[in-house]
NUVEXTOR-535675 format. One line per 8 residues: their letters; for each residue y, x, z of N, C-alpha, C. Coordinates in Angstrom, 1 decimal. Layout:
<atoms>
A> Y/X/Z/Y/X/Z/Y/X/Z ~ ... .
</atoms>
This chain:
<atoms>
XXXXXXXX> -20.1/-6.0/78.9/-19.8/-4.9/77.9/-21.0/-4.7/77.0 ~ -20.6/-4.3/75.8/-21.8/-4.5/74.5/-22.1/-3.1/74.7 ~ -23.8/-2.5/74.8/-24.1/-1.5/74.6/-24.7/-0.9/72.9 ~ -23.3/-0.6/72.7/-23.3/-0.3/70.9/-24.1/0.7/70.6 ~ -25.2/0.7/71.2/-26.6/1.5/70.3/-27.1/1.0/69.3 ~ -28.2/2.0/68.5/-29.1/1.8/67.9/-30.2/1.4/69.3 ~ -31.3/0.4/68.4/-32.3/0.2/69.6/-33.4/1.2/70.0 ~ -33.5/2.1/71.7/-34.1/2.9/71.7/-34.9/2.5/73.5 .
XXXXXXXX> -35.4/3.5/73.7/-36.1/3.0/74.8/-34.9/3.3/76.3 ~ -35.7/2.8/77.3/-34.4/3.1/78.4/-34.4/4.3/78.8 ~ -35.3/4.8/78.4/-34.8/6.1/78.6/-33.9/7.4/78.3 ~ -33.2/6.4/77.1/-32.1/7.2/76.6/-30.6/6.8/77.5 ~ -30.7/6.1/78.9/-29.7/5.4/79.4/-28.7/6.1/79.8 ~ -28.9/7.7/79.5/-27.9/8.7/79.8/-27.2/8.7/79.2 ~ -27.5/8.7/78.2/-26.4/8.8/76.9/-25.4/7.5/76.5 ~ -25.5/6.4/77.6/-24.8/5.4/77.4/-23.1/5.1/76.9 .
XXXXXXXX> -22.5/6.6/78.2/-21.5/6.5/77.8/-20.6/7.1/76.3 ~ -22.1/7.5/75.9/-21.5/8.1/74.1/-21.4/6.9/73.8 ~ -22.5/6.4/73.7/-22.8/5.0/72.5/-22.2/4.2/72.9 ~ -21.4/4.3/74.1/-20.4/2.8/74.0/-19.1/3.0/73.3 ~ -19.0/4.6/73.1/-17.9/4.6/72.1/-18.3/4.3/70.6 ~ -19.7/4.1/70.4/-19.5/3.9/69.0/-19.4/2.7/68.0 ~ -19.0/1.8/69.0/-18.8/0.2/68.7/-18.0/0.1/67.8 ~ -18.0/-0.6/66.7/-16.9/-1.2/65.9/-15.4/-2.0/65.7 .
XXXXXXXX> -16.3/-2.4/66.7/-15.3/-4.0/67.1/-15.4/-4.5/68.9 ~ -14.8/-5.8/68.6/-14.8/-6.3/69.7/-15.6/-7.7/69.5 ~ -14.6/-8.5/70.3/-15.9/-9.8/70.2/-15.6/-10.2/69.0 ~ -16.5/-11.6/68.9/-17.1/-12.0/67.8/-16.8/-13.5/67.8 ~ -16.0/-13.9/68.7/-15.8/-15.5/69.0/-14.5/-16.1/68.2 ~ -14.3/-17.1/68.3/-13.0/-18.1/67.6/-13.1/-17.2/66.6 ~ -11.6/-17.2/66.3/-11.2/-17.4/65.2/-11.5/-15.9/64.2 ~ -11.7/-15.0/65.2/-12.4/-13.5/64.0/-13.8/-13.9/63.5 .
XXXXXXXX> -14.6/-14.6/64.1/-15.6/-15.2/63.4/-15.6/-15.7/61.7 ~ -14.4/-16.2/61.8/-13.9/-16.9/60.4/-13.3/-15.7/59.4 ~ -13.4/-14.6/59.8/-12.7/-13.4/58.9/-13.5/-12.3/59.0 ~ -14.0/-11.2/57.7/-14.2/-10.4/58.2/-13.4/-9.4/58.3 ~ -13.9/-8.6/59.6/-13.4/-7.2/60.0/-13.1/-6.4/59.3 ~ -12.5/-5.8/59.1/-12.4/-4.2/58.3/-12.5/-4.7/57.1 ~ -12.1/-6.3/56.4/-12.1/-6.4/55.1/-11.3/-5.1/53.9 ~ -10.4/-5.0/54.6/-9.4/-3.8/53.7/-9.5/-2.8/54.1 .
XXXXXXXX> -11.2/-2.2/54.8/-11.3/-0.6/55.1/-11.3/0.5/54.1 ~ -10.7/1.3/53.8/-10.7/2.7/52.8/-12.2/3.0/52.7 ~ -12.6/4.1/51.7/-13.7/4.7/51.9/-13.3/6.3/52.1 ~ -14.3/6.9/52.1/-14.5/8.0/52.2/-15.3/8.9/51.1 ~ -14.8/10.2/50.2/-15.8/10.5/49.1/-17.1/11.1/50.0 ~ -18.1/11.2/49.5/-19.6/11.6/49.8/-19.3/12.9/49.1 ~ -20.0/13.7/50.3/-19.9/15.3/49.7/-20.9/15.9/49.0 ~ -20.5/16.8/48.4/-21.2/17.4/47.0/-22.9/17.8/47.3 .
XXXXXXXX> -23.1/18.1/48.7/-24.1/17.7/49.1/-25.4/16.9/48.8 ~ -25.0/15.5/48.3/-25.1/14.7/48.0/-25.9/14.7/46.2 ~ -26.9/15.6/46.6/-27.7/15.8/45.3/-28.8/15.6/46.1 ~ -30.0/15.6/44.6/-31.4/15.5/44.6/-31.7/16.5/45.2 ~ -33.0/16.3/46.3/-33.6/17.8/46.5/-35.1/17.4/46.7 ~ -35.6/16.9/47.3/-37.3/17.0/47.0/-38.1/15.9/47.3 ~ -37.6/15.3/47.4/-38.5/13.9/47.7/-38.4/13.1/46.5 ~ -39.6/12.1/46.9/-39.8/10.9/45.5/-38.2/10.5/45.3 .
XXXXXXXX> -38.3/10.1/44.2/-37.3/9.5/43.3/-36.9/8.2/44.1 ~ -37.9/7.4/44.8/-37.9/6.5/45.2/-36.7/6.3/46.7 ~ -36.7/7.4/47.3/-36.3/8.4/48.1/-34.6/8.6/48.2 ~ -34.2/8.5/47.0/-33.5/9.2/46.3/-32.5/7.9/45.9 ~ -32.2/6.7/46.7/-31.1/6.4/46.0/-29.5/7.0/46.1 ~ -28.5/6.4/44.9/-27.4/6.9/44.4/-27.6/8.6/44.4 ~ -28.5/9.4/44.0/-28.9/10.8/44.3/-28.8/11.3/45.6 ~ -28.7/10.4/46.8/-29.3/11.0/47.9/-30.5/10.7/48.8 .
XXXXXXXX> -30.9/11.6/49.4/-32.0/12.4/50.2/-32.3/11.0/51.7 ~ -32.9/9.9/51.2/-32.8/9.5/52.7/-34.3/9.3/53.2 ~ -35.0/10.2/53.1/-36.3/10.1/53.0/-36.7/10.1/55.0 ~ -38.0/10.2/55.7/-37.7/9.9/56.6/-39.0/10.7/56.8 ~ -39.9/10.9/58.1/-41.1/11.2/58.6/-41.9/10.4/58.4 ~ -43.2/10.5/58.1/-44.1/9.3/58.3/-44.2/8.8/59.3 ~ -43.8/9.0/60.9/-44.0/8.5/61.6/-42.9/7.9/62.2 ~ -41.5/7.9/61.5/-40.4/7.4/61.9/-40.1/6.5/60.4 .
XXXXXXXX> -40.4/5.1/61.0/-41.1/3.6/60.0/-39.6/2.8/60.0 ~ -38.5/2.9/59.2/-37.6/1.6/58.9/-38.3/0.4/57.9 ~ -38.3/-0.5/58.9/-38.9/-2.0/57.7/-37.4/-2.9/57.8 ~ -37.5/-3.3/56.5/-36.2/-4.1/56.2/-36.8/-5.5/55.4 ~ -37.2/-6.3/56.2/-38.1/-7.8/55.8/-37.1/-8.7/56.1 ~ -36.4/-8.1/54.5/-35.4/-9.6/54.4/-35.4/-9.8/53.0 ~ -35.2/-11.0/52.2/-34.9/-11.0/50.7/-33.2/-10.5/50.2 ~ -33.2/-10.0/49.3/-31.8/-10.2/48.3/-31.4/-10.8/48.2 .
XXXXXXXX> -30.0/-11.2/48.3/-28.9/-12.4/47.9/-29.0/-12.3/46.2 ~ -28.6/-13.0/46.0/-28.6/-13.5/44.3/-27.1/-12.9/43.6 ~ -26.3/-12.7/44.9/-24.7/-11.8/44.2/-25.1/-10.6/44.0 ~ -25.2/-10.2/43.2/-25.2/-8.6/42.4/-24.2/-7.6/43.9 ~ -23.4/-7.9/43.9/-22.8/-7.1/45.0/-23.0/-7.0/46.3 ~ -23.5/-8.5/46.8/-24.0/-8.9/48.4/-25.5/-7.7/48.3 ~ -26.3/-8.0/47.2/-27.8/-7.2/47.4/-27.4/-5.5/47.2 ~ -26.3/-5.2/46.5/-26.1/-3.7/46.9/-25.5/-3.1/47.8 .
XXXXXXXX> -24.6/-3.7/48.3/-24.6/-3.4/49.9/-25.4/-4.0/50.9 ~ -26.3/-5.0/51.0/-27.5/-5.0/51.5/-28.4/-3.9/51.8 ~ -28.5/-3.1/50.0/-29.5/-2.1/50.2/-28.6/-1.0/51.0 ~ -27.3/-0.9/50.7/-26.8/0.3/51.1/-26.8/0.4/52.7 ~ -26.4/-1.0/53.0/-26.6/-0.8/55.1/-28.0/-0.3/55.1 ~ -29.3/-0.8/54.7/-30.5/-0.3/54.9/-30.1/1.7/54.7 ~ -29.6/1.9/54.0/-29.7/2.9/53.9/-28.8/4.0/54.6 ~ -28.1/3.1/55.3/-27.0/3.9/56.4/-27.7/4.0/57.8 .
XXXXXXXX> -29.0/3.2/57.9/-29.7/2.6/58.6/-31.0/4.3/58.5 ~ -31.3/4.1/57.2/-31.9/5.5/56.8/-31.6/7.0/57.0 ~ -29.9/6.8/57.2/-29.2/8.3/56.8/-29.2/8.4/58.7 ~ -29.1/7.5/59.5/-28.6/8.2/60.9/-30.2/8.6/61.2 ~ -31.1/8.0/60.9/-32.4/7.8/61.3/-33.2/9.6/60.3 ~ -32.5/9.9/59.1/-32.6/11.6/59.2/-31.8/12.3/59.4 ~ -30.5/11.6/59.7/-29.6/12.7/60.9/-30.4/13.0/62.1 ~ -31.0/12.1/62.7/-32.0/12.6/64.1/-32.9/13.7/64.2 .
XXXXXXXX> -33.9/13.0/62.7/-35.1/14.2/62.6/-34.6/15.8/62.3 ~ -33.5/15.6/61.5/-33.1/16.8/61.0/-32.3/17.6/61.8 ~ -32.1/16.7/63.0/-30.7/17.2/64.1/-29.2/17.5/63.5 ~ -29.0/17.2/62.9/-27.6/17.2/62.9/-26.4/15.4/62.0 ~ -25.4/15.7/62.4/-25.0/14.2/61.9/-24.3/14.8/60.5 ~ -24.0/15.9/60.0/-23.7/16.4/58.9/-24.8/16.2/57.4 ~ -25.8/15.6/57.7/-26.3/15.6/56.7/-26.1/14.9/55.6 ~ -26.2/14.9/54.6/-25.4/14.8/52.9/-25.5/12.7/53.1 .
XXXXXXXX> -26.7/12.2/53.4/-26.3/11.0/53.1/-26.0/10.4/54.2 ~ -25.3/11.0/55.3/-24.7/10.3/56.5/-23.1/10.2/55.9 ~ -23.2/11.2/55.2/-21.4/11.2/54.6/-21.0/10.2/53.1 ~ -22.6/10.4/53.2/-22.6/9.3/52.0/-22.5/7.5/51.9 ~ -23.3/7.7/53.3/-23.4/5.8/53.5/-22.5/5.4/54.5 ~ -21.7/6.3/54.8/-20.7/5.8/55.9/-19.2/6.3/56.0 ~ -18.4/5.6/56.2/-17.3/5.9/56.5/-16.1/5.8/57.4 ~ -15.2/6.2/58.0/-14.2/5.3/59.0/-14.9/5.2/60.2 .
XXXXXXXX> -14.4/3.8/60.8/-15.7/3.4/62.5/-17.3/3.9/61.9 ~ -17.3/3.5/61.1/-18.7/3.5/60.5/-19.7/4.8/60.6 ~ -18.9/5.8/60.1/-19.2/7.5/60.1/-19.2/7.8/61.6 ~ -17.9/7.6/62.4/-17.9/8.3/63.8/-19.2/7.2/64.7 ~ -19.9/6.2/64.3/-20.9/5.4/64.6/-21.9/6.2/64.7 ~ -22.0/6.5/63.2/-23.7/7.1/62.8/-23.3/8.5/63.4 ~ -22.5/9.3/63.5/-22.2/10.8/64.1/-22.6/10.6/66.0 ~ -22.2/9.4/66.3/-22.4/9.6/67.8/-23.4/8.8/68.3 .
XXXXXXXX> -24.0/8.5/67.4/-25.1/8.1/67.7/-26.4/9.1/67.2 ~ -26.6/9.7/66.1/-27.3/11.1/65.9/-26.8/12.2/67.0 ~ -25.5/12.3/67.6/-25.5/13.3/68.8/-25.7/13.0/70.0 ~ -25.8/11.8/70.3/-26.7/11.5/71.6/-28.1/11.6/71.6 ~ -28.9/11.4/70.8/-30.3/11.8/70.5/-30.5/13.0/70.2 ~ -29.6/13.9/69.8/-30.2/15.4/69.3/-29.8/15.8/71.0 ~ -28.5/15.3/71.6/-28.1/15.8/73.0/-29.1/15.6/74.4 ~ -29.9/14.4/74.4/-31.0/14.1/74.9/-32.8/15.2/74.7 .
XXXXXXXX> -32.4/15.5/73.4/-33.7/16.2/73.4/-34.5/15.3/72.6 ~ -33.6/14.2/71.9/-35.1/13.3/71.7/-35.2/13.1/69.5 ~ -36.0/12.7/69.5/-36.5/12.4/68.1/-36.4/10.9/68.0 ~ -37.2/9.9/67.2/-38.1/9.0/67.6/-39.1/9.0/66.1 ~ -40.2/7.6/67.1/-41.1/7.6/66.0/-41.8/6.2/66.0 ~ -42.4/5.8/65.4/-42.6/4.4/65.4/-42.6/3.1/64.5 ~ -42.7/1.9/64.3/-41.7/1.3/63.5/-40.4/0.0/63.8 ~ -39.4/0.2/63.1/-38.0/-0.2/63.9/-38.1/-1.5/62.6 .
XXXXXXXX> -38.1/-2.8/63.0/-38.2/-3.7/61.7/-36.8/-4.3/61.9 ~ -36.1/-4.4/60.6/-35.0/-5.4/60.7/-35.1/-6.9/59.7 ~ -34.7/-8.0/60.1/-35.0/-9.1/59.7/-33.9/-10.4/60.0 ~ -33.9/-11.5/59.3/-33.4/-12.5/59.2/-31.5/-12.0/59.0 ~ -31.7/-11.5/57.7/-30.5/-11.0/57.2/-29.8/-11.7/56.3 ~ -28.1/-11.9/56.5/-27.2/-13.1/56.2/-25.9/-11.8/55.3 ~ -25.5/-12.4/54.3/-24.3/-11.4/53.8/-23.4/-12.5/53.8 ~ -22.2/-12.0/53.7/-21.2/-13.5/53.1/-19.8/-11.8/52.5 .
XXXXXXXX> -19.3/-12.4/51.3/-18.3/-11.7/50.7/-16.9/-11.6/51.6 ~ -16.3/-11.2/51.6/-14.6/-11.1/51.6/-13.8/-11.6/50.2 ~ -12.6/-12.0/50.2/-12.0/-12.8/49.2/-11.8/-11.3/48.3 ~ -11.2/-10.4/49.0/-11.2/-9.1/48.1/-11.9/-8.4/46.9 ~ -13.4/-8.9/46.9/-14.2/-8.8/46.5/-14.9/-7.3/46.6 ~ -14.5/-6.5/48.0/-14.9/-5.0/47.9/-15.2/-4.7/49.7 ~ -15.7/-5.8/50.1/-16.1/-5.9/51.2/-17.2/-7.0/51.6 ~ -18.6/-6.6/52.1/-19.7/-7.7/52.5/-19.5/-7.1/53.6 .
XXXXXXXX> -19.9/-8.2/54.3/-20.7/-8.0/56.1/-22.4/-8.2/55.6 ~ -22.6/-7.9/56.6/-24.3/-8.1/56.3/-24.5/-7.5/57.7 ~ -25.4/-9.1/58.0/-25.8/-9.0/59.5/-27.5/-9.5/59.8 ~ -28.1/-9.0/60.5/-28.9/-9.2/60.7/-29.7/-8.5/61.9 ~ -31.1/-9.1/62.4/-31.5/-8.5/63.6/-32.6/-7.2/63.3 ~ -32.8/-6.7/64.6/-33.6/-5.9/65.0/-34.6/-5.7/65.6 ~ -35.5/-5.4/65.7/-36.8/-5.4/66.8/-37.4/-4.2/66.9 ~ -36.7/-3.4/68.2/-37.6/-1.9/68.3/-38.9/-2.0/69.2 .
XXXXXXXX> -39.7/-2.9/69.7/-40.3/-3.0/70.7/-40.8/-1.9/70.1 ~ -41.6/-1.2/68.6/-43.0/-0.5/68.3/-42.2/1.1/67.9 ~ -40.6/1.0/68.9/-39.9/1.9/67.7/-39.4/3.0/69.6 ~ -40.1/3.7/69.5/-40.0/5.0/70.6/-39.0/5.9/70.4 ~ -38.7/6.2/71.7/-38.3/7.9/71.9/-39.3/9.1/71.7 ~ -39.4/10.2/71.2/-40.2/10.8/71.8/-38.9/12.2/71.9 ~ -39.9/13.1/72.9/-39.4/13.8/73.4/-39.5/15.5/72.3 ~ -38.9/16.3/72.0/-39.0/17.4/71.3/-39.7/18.3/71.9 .
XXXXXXXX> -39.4/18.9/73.2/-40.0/20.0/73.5/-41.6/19.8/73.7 ~ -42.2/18.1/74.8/-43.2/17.8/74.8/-44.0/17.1/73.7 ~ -43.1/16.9/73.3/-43.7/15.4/71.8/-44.5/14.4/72.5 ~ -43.8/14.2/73.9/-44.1/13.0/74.7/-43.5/11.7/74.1 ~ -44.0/10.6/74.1/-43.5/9.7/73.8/-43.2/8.2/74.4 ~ -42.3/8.4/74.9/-41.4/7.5/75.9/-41.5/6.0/75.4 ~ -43.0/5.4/75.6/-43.1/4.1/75.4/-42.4/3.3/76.7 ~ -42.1/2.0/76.6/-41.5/1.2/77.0/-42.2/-0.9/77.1 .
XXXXXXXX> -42.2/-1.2/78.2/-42.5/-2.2/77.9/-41.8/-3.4/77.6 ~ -42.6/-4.3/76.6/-41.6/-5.1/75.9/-40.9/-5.9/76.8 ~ -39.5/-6.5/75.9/-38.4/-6.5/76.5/-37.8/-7.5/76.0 ~ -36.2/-8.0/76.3/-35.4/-8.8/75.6/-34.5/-7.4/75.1 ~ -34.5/-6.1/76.2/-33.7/-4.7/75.7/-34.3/-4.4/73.8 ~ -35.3/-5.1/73.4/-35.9/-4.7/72.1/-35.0/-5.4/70.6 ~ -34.3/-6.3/71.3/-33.6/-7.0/70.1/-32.6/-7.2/70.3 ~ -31.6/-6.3/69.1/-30.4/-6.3/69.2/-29.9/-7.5/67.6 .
XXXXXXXX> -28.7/-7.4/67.4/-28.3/-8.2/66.4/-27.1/-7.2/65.5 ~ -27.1/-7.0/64.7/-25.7/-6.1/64.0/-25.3/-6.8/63.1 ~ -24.1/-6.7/62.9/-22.5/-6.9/61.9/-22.1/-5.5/61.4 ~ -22.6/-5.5/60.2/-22.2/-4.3/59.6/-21.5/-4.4/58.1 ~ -19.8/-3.9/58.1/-18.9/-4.1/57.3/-19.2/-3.1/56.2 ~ -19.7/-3.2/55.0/-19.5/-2.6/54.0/-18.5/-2.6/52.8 ~ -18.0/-1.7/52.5/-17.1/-1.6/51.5/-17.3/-0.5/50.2 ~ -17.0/-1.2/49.2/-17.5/-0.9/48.4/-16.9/0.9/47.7 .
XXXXXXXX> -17.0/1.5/47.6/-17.0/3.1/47.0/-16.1/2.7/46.0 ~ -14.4/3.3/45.7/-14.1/2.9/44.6/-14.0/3.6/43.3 ~ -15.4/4.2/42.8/-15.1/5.2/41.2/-15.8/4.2/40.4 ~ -16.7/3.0/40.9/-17.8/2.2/39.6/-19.1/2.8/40.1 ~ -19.6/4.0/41.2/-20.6/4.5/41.0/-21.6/3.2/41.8 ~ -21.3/2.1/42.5/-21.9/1.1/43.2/-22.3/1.3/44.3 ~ -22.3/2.8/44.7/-21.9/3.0/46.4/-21.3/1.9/47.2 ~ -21.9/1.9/48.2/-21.4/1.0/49.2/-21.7/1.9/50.8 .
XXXXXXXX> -20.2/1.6/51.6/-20.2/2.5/53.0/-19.9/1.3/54.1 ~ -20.8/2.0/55.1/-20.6/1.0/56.5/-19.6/2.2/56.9 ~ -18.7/0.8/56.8/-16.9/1.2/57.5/-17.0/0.6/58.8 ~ -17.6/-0.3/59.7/-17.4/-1.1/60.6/-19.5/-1.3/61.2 ~ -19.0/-0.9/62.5/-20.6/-1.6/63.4/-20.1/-2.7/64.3 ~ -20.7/-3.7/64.0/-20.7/-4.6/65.7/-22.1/-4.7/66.3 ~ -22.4/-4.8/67.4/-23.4/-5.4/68.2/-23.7/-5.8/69.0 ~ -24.4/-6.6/69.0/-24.8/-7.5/70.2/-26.1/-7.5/70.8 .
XXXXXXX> -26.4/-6.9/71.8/-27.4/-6.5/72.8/-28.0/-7.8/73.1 ~ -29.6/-7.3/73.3/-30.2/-8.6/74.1/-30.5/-9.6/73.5 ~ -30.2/-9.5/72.1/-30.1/-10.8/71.3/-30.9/-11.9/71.5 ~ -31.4/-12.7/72.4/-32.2/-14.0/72.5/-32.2/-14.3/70.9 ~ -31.1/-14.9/70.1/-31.8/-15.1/68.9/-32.6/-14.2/67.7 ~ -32.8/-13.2/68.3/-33.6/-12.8/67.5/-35.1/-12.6/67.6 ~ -35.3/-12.9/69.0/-36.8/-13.1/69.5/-37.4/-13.7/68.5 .
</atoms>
Protein backbone atom coordinates (compact mmCIF):
# COMPACT_ATOMS: atom_id res chain seq x y z
CA UNK A 1 0.00 0.00 0.00
CA UNK A 2 1.38 3.54 -1.14
CA UNK A 3 1.76 5.83 1.79
CA UNK A 4 0.34 9.08 -0.02
CA UNK A 5 2.22 11.68 2.04
CA UNK A 6 4.18 14.51 1.74
CA UNK A 7 7.72 13.54 3.02
CA UNK A 8 7.86 13.90 6.84
CA UNK A 9 9.59 12.32 9.63
CA UNK A 10 8.16 9.02 11.43
CA UNK A 11 6.88 10.61 13.63
CA UNK A 12 3.95 11.79 12.03
CA UNK A 13 2.94 7.85 11.63
CA UNK A 14 -0.26 8.62 13.43
CA UNK A 15 -1.73 10.42 11.03
CA UNK A 16 -1.26 7.61 8.41
CA UNK A 17 -4.57 6.80 8.11
CA UNK A 18 -5.49 10.43 6.83
CA UNK A 19 -2.80 10.50 4.24
CA UNK A 20 -3.69 7.33 2.79
CA UNK A 21 -6.74 8.90 1.75
CA UNK A 22 -5.14 11.46 0.02
CA UNK A 23 -3.79 9.45 -2.87
CA UNK A 24 -4.66 10.20 -6.37
CA UNK A 25 -4.52 7.24 -8.12
CA UNK A 26 -3.71 3.81 -8.16
CA UNK A 27 -0.91 1.99 -9.76
CA UNK A 28 1.21 3.04 -12.24
CA UNK A 29 1.94 -0.15 -14.28
CA UNK A 30 0.95 -1.50 -17.97
CA UNK A 31 -0.97 0.13 -19.83
CA UNK A 32 -2.08 3.53 -17.49
CA UNK A 33 1.56 4.19 -17.72
CA UNK A 34 0.95 5.03 -21.49
CA UNK A 35 -2.00 7.63 -20.57
CA UNK A 36 -2.32 10.34 -18.45
CA UNK A 37 -4.60 10.31 -15.54
CA UNK A 38 -7.05 12.87 -15.00
CA UNK A 39 -6.25 14.12 -18.61
CA UNK A 40 -9.96 15.61 -18.86
CA UNK A 41 -9.99 16.88 -15.04
CA UNK A 42 -12.26 20.25 -14.59
CA UNK A 43 -10.79 23.02 -12.71
CA UNK A 44 -11.88 24.86 -10.03
CA UNK A 45 -12.14 29.05 -9.78
CA UNK A 46 -9.49 30.36 -7.12
CA UNK A 47 -11.22 32.55 -4.62
CA UNK A 48 -11.20 36.25 -4.44
CA UNK A 49 -8.86 35.78 -1.78
CA UNK A 50 -6.45 35.34 -4.04
CA UNK A 51 -4.89 38.94 -4.06
CA UNK A 52 -1.60 40.55 -3.21
CA UNK A 53 -0.88 41.13 0.43
CA UNK A 54 2.69 41.62 1.64
CA UNK A 55 5.34 39.85 0.57
CA UNK A 56 7.94 40.35 -2.29
CA UNK A 57 6.53 40.45 -5.60
CA UNK A 58 8.69 37.66 -6.17
CA UNK A 59 6.34 35.81 -3.68
CA UNK A 60 3.55 36.65 -5.44
CA UNK A 61 3.00 34.52 -8.44
CA UNK A 62 -0.50 34.74 -10.55
CA UNK A 63 -1.28 37.48 -7.50
CA UNK A 64 -0.97 34.92 -4.83
CA UNK A 65 0.71 34.83 -1.41
CA UNK A 66 2.91 31.62 -1.42
CA UNK A 67 5.57 32.93 0.58
CA UNK A 68 6.94 30.58 3.31
CA UNK A 69 9.15 30.91 6.78
CA UNK A 70 12.70 31.16 6.53
CA UNK A 71 13.12 28.20 8.03
CA UNK A 72 10.63 26.13 6.04
CA UNK A 73 13.23 25.84 2.65
CA UNK A 74 11.29 24.37 -0.77
CA UNK A 75 14.27 23.85 -3.39
CA UNK A 76 13.08 22.86 -6.85
CA UNK A 77 16.57 21.88 -8.76
CA UNK A 78 15.28 21.07 -11.93
CA UNK A 79 15.50 22.95 -15.40
CA UNK A 80 12.36 24.17 -17.63
CA UNK A 81 11.05 22.32 -20.52
CA UNK A 82 11.33 24.34 -23.65
CA UNK A 83 7.13 23.99 -24.08
CA UNK A 84 5.78 27.27 -22.99
CA UNK A 85 3.00 25.23 -21.24
CA UNK A 86 5.04 22.10 -19.80
CA UNK A 87 7.35 25.10 -17.86
CA UNK A 88 4.06 26.73 -16.55
CA UNK A 89 2.70 24.02 -15.00
CA UNK A 90 6.03 22.96 -13.87
CA UNK A 91 6.18 26.23 -12.00
CA UNK A 92 2.58 25.91 -10.91
CA UNK A 93 3.12 22.15 -9.18
CA UNK A 94 6.20 23.94 -7.44
CA UNK A 95 3.73 26.13 -6.23
CA UNK A 96 1.01 23.83 -5.06
CA UNK A 97 4.08 22.36 -3.49
CA UNK A 98 4.33 26.06 -1.77
CA UNK A 99 0.59 26.54 -1.03
CA UNK A 100 0.22 23.15 1.31
CA UNK A 101 3.61 23.92 2.77
CA UNK A 102 1.78 27.70 4.02
CA UNK A 103 -1.37 25.92 4.66
CA UNK A 104 0.82 24.26 7.54
CA UNK A 105 2.59 27.33 8.91
CA UNK A 106 -0.48 29.28 8.82
CA UNK A 107 -2.66 26.25 10.07
CA UNK A 108 -5.36 26.09 8.06
CA UNK A 109 -6.01 24.35 4.53
CA UNK A 110 -8.36 27.33 3.44
CA UNK A 111 -5.78 29.56 2.53
CA UNK A 112 -6.16 31.81 -0.71
CA UNK A 113 -3.41 29.86 -2.80
CA UNK A 114 -4.36 26.29 -1.68
CA UNK A 115 -7.66 27.10 -3.55
CA UNK A 116 -5.69 28.56 -6.06
CA UNK A 117 -3.10 25.81 -7.10
CA UNK A 118 -5.28 22.98 -6.64
CA UNK A 119 -8.27 21.34 -7.54
CA UNK A 120 -10.51 18.02 -7.56
CA UNK A 121 -8.24 14.87 -5.95
CA UNK A 122 -5.70 17.50 -6.00
CA UNK A 123 -7.45 20.08 -3.41
CA UNK A 124 -8.85 17.21 -1.02
CA UNK A 125 -4.83 16.16 -1.29
CA UNK A 126 -3.30 19.41 -0.17
CA UNK A 127 -6.60 19.88 2.49
CA UNK A 128 -5.67 16.49 4.15
CA UNK A 129 -2.56 16.65 4.15
CA UNK A 130 -2.38 20.38 5.86
CA UNK A 131 -5.03 18.75 8.48
CA UNK A 132 -2.99 16.03 9.52
CA UNK A 133 -0.06 18.31 10.47
CA UNK A 134 -2.06 21.07 12.06
CA UNK A 135 -4.05 17.68 13.83
CA UNK A 136 -0.63 16.35 15.04
CA UNK A 137 0.53 19.66 16.57
CA UNK A 138 3.23 19.87 14.06
CA UNK A 139 4.86 22.59 11.80
CA UNK A 140 8.00 21.72 9.85
CA UNK A 141 11.21 23.27 9.13
CA UNK A 142 14.18 22.59 7.21
CA UNK A 143 15.02 22.06 3.55
CA UNK A 144 12.68 19.64 1.41
CA UNK A 145 14.66 19.55 -2.24
CA UNK A 146 12.76 18.28 -5.29
CA UNK A 147 14.77 17.05 -8.37
CA UNK A 148 15.14 15.14 -11.54
CA UNK A 149 11.90 16.48 -13.02
CA UNK A 150 10.11 14.98 -16.35
CA UNK A 151 6.75 16.69 -17.92
CA UNK A 152 5.21 15.03 -20.95
CA UNK A 153 1.78 16.84 -22.44
CA UNK A 154 -1.67 15.12 -22.94
CA UNK A 155 -3.03 15.17 -26.62
CA UNK A 156 -5.70 17.75 -25.21
CA UNK A 157 -3.35 20.19 -24.81
CA UNK A 158 -4.74 21.30 -21.17
CA UNK A 159 -3.18 18.69 -19.18
CA UNK A 160 0.84 18.03 -18.16
CA UNK A 161 1.96 15.42 -15.60
CA UNK A 162 5.05 16.51 -14.09
CA UNK A 163 6.84 14.09 -12.08
CA UNK A 164 9.62 14.16 -10.17
CA UNK A 165 11.58 13.16 -6.87
CA UNK A 166 11.95 14.30 -3.42
CA UNK A 167 14.49 14.25 -0.70
CA UNK A 168 13.34 15.21 2.91
CA UNK A 169 16.26 13.73 4.76
CA UNK A 170 17.14 17.86 5.95
CA UNK A 171 13.26 18.52 5.96
CA UNK A 172 11.73 17.94 9.90
CA UNK A 173 8.83 17.94 11.97
CA UNK A 174 8.90 20.25 14.51
CA UNK A 175 6.69 20.32 17.18
CA UNK A 176 4.36 23.73 18.16
CA UNK A 177 3.87 23.75 21.63
CA UNK A 178 7.74 22.66 22.29
CA UNK A 179 9.39 23.92 18.92
CA UNK A 180 11.03 20.53 19.38
CA UNK A 181 12.35 19.23 16.39
CA UNK A 182 11.74 15.68 15.46
CA UNK A 183 14.95 14.88 13.57
CA UNK A 184 15.17 11.57 12.04
CA UNK A 185 17.75 9.41 10.75
CA UNK A 186 18.52 9.10 7.20
CA UNK A 187 16.61 6.70 5.43
CA UNK A 188 15.19 5.13 2.12
CA UNK A 189 11.61 6.67 4.27
CA UNK A 190 13.41 10.27 2.79
CA UNK A 191 12.61 9.67 -0.91
CA UNK A 192 9.49 9.69 -2.34
CA UNK A 193 8.69 10.07 -6.20
CA UNK A 194 5.30 12.12 -7.33
CA UNK A 195 2.99 12.20 -10.41
CA UNK A 196 1.34 15.27 -10.29
CA UNK A 197 -1.64 16.02 -12.96
CA UNK A 198 -1.98 19.57 -13.89
CA UNK A 199 -4.59 21.16 -15.74
CA UNK A 200 -4.65 24.06 -17.15
CA UNK A 201 -7.29 27.11 -15.53
CA UNK A 202 -9.61 27.84 -18.31
CA UNK A 203 -10.07 32.01 -18.59
CA UNK A 204 -6.18 32.59 -20.54
CA UNK A 205 -5.04 33.67 -17.04
CA UNK A 206 -2.08 30.64 -17.35
CA UNK A 207 -3.02 29.27 -14.07
CA UNK A 208 -2.34 25.81 -13.75
CA UNK A 209 -4.08 23.28 -10.91
CA UNK A 210 -2.94 19.93 -9.45
CA UNK A 211 -6.13 17.98 -10.12
CA UNK A 212 -4.39 14.53 -9.51
CA UNK A 213 -1.32 13.26 -6.80
CA UNK A 214 0.32 9.87 -7.31
CA UNK A 215 3.12 8.46 -5.12
CA UNK A 216 5.41 6.27 -4.66
CA UNK A 217 7.12 5.76 -1.30
CA UNK A 218 10.68 4.60 -0.69
CA UNK A 219 11.65 5.52 -4.02
CA UNK A 220 15.22 3.64 -4.51
CA UNK A 221 15.37 5.67 -7.75
CA UNK A 222 15.64 8.63 -6.46
CA UNK A 223 18.55 8.01 -4.03
Amino acid sequence: MKRCSLPVAAAFAAAATLLLTACGGGDDNGKAADKIAGADQGTEKPTKSAEPSGAPAEDKPDGVDVSLPADMNLVFDWEKPKDENEAAAMDDAANFFHAIYRGVDKRTPKDASVTAYATGEGLNYAKTQINAWIEGGWTATGTLRHYDATTRSAANGTSVEVAFCADSGKFYGKEIKTEKILETEPSIEDFDHYKIIMVKYPTGTGLWQASKVFVETKATKCQ
